[in-house]
C-alpha angles and dihedrals in degrees: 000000000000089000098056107041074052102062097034094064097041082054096061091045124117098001107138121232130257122223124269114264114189108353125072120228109224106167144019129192122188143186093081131141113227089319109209111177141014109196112176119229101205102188089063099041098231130098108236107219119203115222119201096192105191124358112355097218093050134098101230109142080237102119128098129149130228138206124234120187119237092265102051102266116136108244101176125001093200108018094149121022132170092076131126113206111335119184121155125046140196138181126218128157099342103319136103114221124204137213104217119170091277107346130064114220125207123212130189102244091218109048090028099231136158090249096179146319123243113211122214121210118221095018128139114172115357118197135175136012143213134158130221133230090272093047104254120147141237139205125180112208100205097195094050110048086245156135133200131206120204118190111195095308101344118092119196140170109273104175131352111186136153085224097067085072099200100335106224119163120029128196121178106223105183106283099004137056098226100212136207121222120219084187153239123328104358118214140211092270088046095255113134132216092233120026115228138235136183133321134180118208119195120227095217112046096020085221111153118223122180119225108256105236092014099084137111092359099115151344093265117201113176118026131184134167130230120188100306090330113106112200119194136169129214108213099203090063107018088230109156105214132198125201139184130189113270088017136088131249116282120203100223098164131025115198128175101283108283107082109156142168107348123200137185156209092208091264108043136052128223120206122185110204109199100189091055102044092233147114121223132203118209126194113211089195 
């Protein structure tokens, strides 16, 4: 594991950005560490960032989150610490969970503590989060072609399928988790020997369809849905895609390699970029 987060990240240094095509930047925060995710809690009025701090598949103690207002103003460095690696994030009655290597921790959303760790057996990188109408939650495991339900404390297998080709990014849309491929036959590197695409589970049926035009274009890492408008980044590239059903992926913002999880208000993108240490906001208007 250490390999190849190593050479992951060796591999996104020094490249230099592209300009911005479609969506406008509005913002940008810094001071972060590896930022992975940026998931809006909107009751509250603040985005939570994950930091990794150190080898995301390792666990270190390093990792902590932080709050940002709406509008890109530190409002605490370290809210939450005691974490390893967290990346994805969810909200759901009044938690935060959190996707951390193996474990998923639960914060009070409104202390701000470290309330428990739910541990999922059979896990082996979980990655990002996202919670349904009835408050149900989700967790890709990127190295294992699954997803995991919680409901309240009890974590259990949703959906294991070949088709989901390293699940990354996860967004409940109504009936369905949109998801977000890494791809097919993962290295070492974390190059893959197929890119992925987009794929729609239903949660009823679990069933795994794959997004006709929206397939094999990129290894896709954080993934939202806005209207019936579907964002995703590809974190080798930092490419931002939109994509609309019946149409093809369209490349509407270019950042330094690192994109994550992306998360949003419904008007506004936000972009962790974990080489950079920074968080983007990003207007659609």
């Amino acid at each position: 594991m250490k390999t190849l987060i190593a050479s992951t990240f060796l591999a996104i240094a020094g490249i230099a950005a592209a300009p911005v095509a479609e969506a406008g930047e509005i913002w940008r925060a810094s001071g972060f560490e590896q930022p992975e995710s940026a998931l809006v809690d909107a009751a509250n009025e603040r985005i939570v960032v994950s930091n990794i701090v150190g080898n995301p598949g390792k666990a270190d103690g390093n990792g902590y989150l932080s709050l940002l207002s709406m509008d890109g103003k530190v409002i605490a460095g370290h809210w939450v610490d005691g974490m390893d690696a967290p990346k994805g994030m969810a909200i759901s009655g009044g938690k935060l969970y959190v996707a951390d290597i193996t474990k998923v921790r639960v914060v009070d959303l409104a202390s701000g503590k470290l309330v428990s760790s739910i541990d999922v057996p059979g896990a082996v990188f979980l990655n990002d989060m996202t919670a349904d109408a009835s408050g149900k939650v989700y967790v890709t495991d990127m190295l294992a072609d699954t997803i995991y339900r919680i409901d309240g404390d009890k974590p259990e297998l949703f959906v294991k399928d070949a088709l989901l080709a390293s699940p990354n990014g996860v967004f409940a849309d109504g009936e369905r988790l949109i998801v977000a491929s890494w791809g097919k036959g993962i290295k070492p590197d974390f190059s893959t020997a197929e890119p992925g695409g987009l794929l729609a589970v239903d949660l009823a049926t679990k069933k795994v369809t794959p997004l006709l035009g929206a397939q094999n274009f990129a290894d896709l890492d954080g993934v939202v849905a806005i209207g019936d408008t579907i964002y995703a980044t590809a974190y080798m590239t930092g490419t931002l895609y939109s994509y609309k059903a019946g149409g093809a992926p369209e490349a509407i913002a270019t950042f330094k390699p690192g994109s994550a999880d992306i998360g949003t208000d419904g008007n506004h993108i936000f972009v962790p970029l974990m080489g950079e240490g920074e968080v983007a906001a990003l207007s659609l208007d």
